[in-house]
LOLO-859971 format. One line per field, with one value per residue: residue number from 1; residue in one letter; chain; x, z, y of N, C-alpha, C in turn. Coordinates in steps of 0.2 Angstrom, whole numbers. Each point is the difference from the previous one (the first is absolute). Layout:
BEGIN
n = c(NUM, ...)
res = c(A, ...)
chain = c(A, ...)
n_u = c(X, ...)
n_w = c(Z, ...)
n_v = c(Y, ...)
ca_u = c(X, ...)
ca_w = c(Z, ...)
ca_v = c(Y, ...)
c_u = c(X, ...)
c_w = c(Z, ...)
c_v = c(Y, ...)
This chain:
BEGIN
n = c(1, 2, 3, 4, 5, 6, 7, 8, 9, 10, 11, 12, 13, 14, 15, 16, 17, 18, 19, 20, 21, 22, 23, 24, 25, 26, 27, 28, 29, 30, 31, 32, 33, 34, 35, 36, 37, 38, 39, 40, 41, 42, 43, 44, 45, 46, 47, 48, 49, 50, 51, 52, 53, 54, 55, 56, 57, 58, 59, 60, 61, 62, 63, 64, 65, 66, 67, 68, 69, 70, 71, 72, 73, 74, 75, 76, 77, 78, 79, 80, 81, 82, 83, 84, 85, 86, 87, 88, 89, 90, 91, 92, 93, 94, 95, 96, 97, 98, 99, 100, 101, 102, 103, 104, 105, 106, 107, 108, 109, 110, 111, 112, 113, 114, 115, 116, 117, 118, 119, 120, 121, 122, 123, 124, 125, 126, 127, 128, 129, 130, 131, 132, 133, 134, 135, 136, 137, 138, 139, 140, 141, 142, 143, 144, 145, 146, 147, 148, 149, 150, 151, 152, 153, 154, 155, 156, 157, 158, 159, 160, 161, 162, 163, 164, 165, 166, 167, 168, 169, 170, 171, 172, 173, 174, 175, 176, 177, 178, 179, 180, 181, 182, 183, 184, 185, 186, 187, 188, 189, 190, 191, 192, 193, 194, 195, 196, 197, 198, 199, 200, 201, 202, 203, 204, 205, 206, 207, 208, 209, 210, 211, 212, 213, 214, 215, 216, 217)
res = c(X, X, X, X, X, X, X, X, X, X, X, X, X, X, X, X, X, X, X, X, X, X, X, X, X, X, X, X, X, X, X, X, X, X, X, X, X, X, X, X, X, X, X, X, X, X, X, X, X, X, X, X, X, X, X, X, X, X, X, X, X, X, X, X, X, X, X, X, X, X, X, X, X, X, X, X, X, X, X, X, X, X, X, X, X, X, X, X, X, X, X, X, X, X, X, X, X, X, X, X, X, X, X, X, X, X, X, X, X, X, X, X, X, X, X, X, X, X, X, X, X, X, X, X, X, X, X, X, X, X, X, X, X, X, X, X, X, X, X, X, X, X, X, X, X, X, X, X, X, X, X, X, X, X, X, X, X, X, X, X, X, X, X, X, X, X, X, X, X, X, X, X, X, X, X, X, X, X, X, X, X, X, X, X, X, X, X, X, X, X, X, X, X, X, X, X, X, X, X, X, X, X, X, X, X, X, X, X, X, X, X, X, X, X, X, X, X)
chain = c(A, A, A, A, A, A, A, A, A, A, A, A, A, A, A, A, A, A, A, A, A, A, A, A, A, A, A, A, A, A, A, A, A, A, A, A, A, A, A, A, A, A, A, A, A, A, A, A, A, A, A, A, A, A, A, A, A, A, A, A, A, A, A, A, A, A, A, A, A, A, A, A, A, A, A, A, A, A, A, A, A, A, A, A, A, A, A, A, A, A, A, A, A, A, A, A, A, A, A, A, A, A, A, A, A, A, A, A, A, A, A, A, A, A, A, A, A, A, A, A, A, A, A, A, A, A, A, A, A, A, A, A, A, A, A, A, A, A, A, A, A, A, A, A, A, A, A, A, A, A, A, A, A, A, A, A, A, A, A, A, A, A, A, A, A, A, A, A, A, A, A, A, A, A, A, A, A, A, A, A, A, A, A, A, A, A, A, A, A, A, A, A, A, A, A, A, A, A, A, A, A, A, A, A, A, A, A, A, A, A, A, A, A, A, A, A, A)
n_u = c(161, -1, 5, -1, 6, -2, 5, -2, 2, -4, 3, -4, -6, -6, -4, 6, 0, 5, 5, -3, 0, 5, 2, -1, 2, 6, -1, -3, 4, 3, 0, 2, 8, 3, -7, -2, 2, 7, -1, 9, -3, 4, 1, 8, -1, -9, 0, 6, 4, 0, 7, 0, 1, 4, -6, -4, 3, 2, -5, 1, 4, -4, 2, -8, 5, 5, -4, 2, -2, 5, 1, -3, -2, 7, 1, -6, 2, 7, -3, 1, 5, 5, -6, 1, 7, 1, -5, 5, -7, 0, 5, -1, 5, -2, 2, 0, 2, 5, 2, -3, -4, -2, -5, 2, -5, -2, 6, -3, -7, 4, 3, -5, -4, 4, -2, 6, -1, -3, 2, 5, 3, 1, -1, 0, -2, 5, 5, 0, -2, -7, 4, -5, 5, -3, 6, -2, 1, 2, 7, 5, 0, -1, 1, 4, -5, 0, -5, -1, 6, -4, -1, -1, -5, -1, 6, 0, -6, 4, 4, -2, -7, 3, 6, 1, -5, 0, -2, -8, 6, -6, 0, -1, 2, -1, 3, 6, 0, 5, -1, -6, 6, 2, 3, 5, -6, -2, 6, 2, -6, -2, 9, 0, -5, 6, 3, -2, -2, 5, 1, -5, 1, 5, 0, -4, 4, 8, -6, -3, 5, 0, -6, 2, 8, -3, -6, 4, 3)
n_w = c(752, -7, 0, -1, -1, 1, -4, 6, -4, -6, 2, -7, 2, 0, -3, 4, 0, -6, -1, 6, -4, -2, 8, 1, -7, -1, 8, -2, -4, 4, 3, -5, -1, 8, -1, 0, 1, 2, 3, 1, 3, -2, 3, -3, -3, 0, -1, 0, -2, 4, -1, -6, 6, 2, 5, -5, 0, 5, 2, -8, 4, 8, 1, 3, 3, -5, -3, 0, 5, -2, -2, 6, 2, 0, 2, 6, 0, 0, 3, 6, -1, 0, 7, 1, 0, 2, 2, -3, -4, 3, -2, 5, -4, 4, -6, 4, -8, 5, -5, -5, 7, 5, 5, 4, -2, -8, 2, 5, -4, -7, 4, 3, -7, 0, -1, 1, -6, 0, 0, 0, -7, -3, 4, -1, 6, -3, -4, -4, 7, -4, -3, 4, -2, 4, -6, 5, -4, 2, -2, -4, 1, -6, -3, -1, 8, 2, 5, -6, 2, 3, -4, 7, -4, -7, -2, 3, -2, -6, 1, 4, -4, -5, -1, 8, 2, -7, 4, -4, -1, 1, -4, 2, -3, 5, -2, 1, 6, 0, -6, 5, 5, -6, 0, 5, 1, -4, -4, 5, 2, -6, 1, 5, -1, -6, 1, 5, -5, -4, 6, 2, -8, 1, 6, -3, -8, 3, 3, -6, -1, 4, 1, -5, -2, 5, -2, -6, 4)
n_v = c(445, 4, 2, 8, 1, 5, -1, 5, 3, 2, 4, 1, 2, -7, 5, 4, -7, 2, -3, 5, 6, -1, -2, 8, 1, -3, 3, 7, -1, 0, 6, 3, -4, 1, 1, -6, 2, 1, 8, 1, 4, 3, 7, 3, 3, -2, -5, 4, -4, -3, 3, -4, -5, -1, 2, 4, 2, 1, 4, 2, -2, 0, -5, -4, -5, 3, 3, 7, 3, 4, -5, -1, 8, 0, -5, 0, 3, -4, -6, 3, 3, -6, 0, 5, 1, -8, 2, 5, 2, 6, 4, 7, 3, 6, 4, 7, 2, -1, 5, 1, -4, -5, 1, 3, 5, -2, 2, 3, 0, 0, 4, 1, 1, 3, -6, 1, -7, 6, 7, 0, 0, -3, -1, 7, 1, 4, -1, 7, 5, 2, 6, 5, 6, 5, 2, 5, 6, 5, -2, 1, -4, 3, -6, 4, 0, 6, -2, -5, 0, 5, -5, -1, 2, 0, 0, 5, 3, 4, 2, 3, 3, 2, 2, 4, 3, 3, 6, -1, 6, 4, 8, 4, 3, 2, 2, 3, -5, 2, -2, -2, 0, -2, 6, -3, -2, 7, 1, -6, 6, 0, -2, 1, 3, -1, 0, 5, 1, 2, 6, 4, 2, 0, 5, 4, 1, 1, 4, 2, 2, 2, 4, 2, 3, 0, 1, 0, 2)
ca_u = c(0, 6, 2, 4, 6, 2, 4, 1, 4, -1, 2, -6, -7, -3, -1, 6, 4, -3, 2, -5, -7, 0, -2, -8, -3, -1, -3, -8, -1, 2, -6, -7, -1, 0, -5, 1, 9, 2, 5, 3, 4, 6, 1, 8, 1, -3, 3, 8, 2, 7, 4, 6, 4, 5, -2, -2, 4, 6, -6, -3, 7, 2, -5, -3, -1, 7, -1, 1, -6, -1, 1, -5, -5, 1, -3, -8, -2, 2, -4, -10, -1, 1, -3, -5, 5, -1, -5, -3, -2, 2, 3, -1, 6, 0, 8, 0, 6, 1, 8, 0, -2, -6, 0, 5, -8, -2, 7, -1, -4, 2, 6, -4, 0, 7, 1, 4, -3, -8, -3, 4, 4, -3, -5, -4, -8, -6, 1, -8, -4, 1, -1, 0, 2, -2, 5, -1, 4, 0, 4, -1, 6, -2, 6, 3, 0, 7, 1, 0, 5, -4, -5, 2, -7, -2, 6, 2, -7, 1, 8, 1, -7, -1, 7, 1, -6, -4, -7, -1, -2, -3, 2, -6, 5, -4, 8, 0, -5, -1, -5, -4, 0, 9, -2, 6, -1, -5, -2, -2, -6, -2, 1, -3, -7, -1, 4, -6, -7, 4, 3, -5, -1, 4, -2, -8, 0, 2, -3, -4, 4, 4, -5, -4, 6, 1, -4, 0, 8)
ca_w = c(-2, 1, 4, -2, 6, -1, 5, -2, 5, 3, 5, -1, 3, -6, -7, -1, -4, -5, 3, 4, -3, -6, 3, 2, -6, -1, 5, -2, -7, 5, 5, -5, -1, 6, 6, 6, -2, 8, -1, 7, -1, 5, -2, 3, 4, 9, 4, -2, 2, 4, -4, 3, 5, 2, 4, -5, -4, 2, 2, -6, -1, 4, 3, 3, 6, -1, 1, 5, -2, -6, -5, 1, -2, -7, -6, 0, -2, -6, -1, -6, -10, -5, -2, -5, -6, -2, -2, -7, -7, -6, 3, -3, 3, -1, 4, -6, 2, 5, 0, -6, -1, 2, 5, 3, 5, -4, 1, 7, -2, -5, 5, 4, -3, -6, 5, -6, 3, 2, -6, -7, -4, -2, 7, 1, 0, -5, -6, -4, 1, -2, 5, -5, 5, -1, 1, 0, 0, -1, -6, -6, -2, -6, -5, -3, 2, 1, 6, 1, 4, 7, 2, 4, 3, -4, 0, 6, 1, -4, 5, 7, 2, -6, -1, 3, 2, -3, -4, -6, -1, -5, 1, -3, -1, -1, -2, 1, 5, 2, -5, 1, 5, -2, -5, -5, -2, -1, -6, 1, 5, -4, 2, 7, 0, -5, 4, 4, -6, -2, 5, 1, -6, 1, 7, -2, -3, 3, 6, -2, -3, 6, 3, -6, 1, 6, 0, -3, 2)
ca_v = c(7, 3, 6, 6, 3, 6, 4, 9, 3, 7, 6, 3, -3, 1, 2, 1, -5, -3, -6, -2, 1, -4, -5, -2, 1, -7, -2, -1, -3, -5, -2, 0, -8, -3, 4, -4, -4, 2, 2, -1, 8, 4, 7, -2, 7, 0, -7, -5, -5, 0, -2, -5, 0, -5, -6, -2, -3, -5, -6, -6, -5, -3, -6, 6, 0, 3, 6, 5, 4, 5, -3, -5, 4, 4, -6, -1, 10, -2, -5, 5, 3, -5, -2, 6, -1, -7, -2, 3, -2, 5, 3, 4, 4, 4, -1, 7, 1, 8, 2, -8, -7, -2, 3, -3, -6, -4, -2, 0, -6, -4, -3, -4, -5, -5, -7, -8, -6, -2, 4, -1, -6, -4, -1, 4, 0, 5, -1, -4, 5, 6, 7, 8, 2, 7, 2, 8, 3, 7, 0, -7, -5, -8, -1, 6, 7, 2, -1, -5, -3, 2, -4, -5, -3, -6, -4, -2, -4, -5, -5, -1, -4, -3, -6, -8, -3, -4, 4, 3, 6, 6, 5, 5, 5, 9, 4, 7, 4, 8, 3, 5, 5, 1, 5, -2, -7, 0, -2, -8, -4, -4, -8, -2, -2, -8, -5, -1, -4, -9, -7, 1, -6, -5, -3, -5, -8, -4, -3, -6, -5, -3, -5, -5, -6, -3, -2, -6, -4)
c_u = c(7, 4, 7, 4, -1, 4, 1, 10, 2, 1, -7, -6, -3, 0, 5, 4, -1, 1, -8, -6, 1, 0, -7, -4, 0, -1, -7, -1, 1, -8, -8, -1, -2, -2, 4, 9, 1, 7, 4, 4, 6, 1, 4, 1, -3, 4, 3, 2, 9, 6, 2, 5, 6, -4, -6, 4, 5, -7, -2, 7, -1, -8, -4, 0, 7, -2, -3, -8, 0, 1, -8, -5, 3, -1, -6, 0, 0, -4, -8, 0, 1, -5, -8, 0, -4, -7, -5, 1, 5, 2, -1, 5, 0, 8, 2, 10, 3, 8, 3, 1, -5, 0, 3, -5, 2, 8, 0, -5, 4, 7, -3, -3, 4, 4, 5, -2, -7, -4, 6, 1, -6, -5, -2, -8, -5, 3, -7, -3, 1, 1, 0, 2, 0, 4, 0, 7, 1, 0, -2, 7, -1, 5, 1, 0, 8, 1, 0, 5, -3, -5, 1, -6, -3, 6, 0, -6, 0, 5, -4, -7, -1, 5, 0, -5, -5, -6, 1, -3, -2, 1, -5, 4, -5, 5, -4, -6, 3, 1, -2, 1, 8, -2, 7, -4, -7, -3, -1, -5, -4, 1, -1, -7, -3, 3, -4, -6, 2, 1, -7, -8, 5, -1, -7, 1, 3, -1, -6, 4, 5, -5, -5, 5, -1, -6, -1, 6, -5)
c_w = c(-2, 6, -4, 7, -2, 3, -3, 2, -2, 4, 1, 3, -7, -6, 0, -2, -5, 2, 3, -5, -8, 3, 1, -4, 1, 5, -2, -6, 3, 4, -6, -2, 5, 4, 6, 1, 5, -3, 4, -3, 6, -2, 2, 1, 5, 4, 0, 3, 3, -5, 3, 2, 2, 2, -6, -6, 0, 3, -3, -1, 5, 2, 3, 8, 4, 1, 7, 0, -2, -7, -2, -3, -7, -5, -2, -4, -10, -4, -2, -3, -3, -2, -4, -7, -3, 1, -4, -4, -5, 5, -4, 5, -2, 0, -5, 5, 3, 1, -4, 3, 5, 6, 7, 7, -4, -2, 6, 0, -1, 5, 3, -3, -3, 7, -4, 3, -1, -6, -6, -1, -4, 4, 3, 3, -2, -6, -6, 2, -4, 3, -7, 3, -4, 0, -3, -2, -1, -8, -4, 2, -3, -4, -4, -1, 4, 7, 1, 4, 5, 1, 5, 5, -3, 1, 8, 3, -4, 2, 7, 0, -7, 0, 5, 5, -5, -2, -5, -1, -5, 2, -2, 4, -1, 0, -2, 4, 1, -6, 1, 4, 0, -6, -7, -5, -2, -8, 1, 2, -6, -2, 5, 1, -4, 6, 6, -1, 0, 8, 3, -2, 2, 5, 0, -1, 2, 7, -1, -5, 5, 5, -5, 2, 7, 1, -5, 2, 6)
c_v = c(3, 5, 2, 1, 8, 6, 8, 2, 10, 4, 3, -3, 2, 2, 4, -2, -3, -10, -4, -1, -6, -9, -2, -4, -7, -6, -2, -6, -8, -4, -3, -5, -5, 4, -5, 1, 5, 5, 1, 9, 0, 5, -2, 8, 4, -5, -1, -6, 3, -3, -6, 1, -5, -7, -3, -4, -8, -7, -5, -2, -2, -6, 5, -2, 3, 7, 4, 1, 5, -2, -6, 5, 4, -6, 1, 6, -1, -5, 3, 2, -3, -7, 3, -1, -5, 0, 6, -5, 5, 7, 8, 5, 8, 2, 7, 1, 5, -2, -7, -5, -1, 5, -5, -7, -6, -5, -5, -8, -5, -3, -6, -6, -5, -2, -5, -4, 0, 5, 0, -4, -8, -3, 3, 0, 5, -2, -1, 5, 6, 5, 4, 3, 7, 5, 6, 4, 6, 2, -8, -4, -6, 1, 5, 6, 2, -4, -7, -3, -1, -5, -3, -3, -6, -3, -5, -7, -10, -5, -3, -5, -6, -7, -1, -2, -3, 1, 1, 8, 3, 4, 6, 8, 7, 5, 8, 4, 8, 4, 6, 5, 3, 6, -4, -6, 2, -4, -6, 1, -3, -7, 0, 1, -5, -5, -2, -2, -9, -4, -1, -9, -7, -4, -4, -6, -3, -4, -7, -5, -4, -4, -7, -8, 0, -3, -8, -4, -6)
């Protein structure tokens, strides 16, 4: 059976969120393929995760009969998600951007995933997993808009989950979410109602396109 990793990290509940609601899309498009197939959710912003910690971290450097007992549980704590991680088929990341980069829940995941040795570099145990990753934004930061320097959510996604763990990213970009409720951003609500149309359509196809390639792998 396949299995989706889906990860929320939204501040917002539900249809509140664009990120949430443009996931959704491609969760169902997912499920349509593999009615039977198995989905592993985590809401990172109802459910945070603990930041990493000293005793987490210094754990994956020590043998496992060497370590403390605070380092024996911040290991296990670290070890479940990276197993989650490792036995997705395909990976779906809500990730809307708050004060131009990731939310500080979904930092807090990816700390804990990224394992030297075992999730990065050439041997990687996920290396080859797809992820779409749901990249919500108020404003625009595409190539030659004024605020592009400001990107530090796709970039940053690109570097840390891409080049050195190994995943294969896709993007689906719903930009100029406060369009609608910014009187300064009224003349954008037109590209943003297109843009929400396109991520909306996107999340579909790219959900049966992502279970189609899992299904024939």
């Amino acid at each position: 059976m396949a299995t989706l990793l889906h990860l929320d990290s939204s501040l917002h509940p539900g249809s509140d969120s664009r990120s949430r609601t443009v996931a959704l899309s491609f969760r169902d498009a997912w499920r349509e393929q593999h009615p039977e197939g198995t989905v592993l959710y985590r809401d990172l912003a109802a459910d945070p995760l603990p930041h990493l910690d000293v005793h987490g971290f210094s754990a994956a450097f020590v043998d496992a009969p060497s370590r403390t007992p605070e380092q024996e549980a911040a290991f296990a704590g670290r070890l479940t998600l990276i197993e989650e991680l490792e036995r997705a088929d395909a990976v779906l990341l809500g990730a809307p951007m708050y004060n131009f980069t990731i939310p500080s829940t979904l930092k807090s995941w990816i700390d804990h995933v990224l394992m030297v040795g075992r999730t990065t570099g050439d041997t990687s145990s996920v290396k080859g997993v797809p992820v779409t990753v749901i990249a919500s934004r108020g404003g625009s930061y595409a190539p030659g808009t004024p605020r592009e320097s400001s990107e530090y959510v796709q970039n940053y996604l690109r570097a840390i989950l891409g080049e050195y763990m190994g995943l294969e990213l896709d993007f689906i970009v719903p930009e100029l979410t406060a369009a609608a409720s910014n009187p300064a951003m009224a003349e954008l609500v037109p590209l943003a109602e297109a843009s929400w149309a396109r991520a909306l359509e996107d999340a579909t196809t790219k959900g049966k396109e992502v279970a189609q390639r899992v299904r024939a792998a």
